[in-house]
LUMFI-454078 format. One record per residue (C-alpha): residue number from 1; x, y negated, z. Coordinates in pm, 1 decimal. Each point is the difference from the previous one (the first is absolute). Layout:
<recs>
 seq       px       py       pz
 NUM        X        Y        Z
...
</recs>
This chain:
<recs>
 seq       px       py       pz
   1  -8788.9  10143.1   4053.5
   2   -273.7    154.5   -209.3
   3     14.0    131.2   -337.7
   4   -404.1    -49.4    -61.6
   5    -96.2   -306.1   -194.4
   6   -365.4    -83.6     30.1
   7   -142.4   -216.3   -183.9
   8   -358.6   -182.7     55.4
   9   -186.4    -92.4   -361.7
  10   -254.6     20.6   -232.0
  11    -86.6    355.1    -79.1
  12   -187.5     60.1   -312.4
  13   -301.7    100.1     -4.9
  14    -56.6    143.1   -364.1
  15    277.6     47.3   -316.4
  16   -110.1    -82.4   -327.5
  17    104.0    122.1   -381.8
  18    154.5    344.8    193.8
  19     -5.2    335.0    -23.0
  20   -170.7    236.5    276.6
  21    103.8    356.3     30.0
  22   -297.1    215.5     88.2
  23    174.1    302.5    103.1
  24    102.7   -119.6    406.3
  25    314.9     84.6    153.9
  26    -53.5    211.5    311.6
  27    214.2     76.1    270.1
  28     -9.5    179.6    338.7
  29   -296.6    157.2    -67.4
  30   -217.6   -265.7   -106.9
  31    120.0   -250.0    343.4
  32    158.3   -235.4   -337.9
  33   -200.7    -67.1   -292.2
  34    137.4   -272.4   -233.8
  35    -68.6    -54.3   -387.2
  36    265.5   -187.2   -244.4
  37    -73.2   -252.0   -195.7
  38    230.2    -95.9   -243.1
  39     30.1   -379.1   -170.9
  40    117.6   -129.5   -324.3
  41    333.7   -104.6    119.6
  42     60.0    380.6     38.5
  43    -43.7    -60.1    403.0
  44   -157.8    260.6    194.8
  45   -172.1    -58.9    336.3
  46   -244.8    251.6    215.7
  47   -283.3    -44.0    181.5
  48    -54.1    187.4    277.4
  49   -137.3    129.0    369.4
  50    164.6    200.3    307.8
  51   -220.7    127.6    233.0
  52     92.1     48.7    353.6
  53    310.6    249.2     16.8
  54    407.6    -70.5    -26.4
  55    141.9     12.3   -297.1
  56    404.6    -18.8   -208.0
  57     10.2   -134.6   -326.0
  58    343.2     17.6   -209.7
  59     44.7   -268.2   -253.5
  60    226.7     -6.4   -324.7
  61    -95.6   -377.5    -88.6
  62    -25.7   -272.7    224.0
  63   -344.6    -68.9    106.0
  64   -237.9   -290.8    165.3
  65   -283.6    147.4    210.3
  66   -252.8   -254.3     66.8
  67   -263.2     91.6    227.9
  68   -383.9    -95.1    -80.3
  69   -183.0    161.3    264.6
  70     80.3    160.1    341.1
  71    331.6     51.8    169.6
  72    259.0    190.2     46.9
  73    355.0     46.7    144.8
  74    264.6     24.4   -202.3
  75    369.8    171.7     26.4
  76    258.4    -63.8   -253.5
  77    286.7    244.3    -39.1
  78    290.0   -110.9    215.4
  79   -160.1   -194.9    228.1
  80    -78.7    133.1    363.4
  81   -324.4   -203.6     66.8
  82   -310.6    -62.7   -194.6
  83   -272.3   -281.8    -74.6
  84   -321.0    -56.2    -14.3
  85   -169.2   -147.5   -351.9
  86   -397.3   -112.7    -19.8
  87   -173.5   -130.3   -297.0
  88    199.2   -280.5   -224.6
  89    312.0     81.5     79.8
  90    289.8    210.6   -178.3
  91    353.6    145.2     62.6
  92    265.8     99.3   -308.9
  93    172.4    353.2     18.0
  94    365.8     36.2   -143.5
  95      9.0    297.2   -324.4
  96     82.9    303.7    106.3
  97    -65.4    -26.7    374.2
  98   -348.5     52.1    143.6
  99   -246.4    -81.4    335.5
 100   -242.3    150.6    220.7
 101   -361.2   -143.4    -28.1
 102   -247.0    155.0    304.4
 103   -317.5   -160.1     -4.8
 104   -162.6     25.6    339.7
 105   -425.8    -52.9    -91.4
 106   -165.6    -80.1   -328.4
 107    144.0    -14.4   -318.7
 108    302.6   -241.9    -90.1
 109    -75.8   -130.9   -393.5
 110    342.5    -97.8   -195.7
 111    144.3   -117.6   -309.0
 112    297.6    115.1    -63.7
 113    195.3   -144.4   -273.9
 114    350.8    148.9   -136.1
 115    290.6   -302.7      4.6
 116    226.4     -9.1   -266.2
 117    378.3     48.7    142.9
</recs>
């Protein structure tokens, strides 16, 4: 049994009445870009892209990664095999756990938005 929920829907295409964070977050030298935005509920969510490479991420909170562009293949922590993810669809990752992302060609767009526990 899998541990991955995908789910298929409507991912936005713009956020109004938000803040946007101009400094970016970068990681692995510039493969991961993202920039926060933050809303008036106090929820955070990035935007970002991965360029081709493989990749760990660590989370604290909970998170939704919904992919708007490209694909990838996706490992969560604990499990042995991974999955592959194309535009308009998502998968949650538990706080404090993690997943491998490797992008394979072109660049994989997200939103990922921080789930309250």
């Amino acid at each position: 049994m899998s541990d991955y929920l995908i789910l298929m829907s409507k991912i936005p295409e713009q956020f109004s009445n938000v803040t946007a964070v101009a400094k970016a977050n970068i990681y692995f030298d510039g493969k991961v870009v993202s920039h926060s935005i933050l809303f008036p509920d106090g929820s955070k969510k990035t935007l970002g892209m991965i360029y081709p490479g493989s990749f760990h991420f660590g989370t604290q909170l909970a998170e939704r990664m919904e992919i708007i562009a490209g694909n990838c293949r996706v490992k969560l922590d604990g499990q042995s095999q991974g999955k592959e993810f194309a535009a308009g669809q998502s998968f949650d990752v538990a706080a404090n756990s993690g997943f491998d992302i490797e992008v394979e060609k072109g660049i994989c767009e997200y939103i990922c938005s921080f789930l309250k526990s």
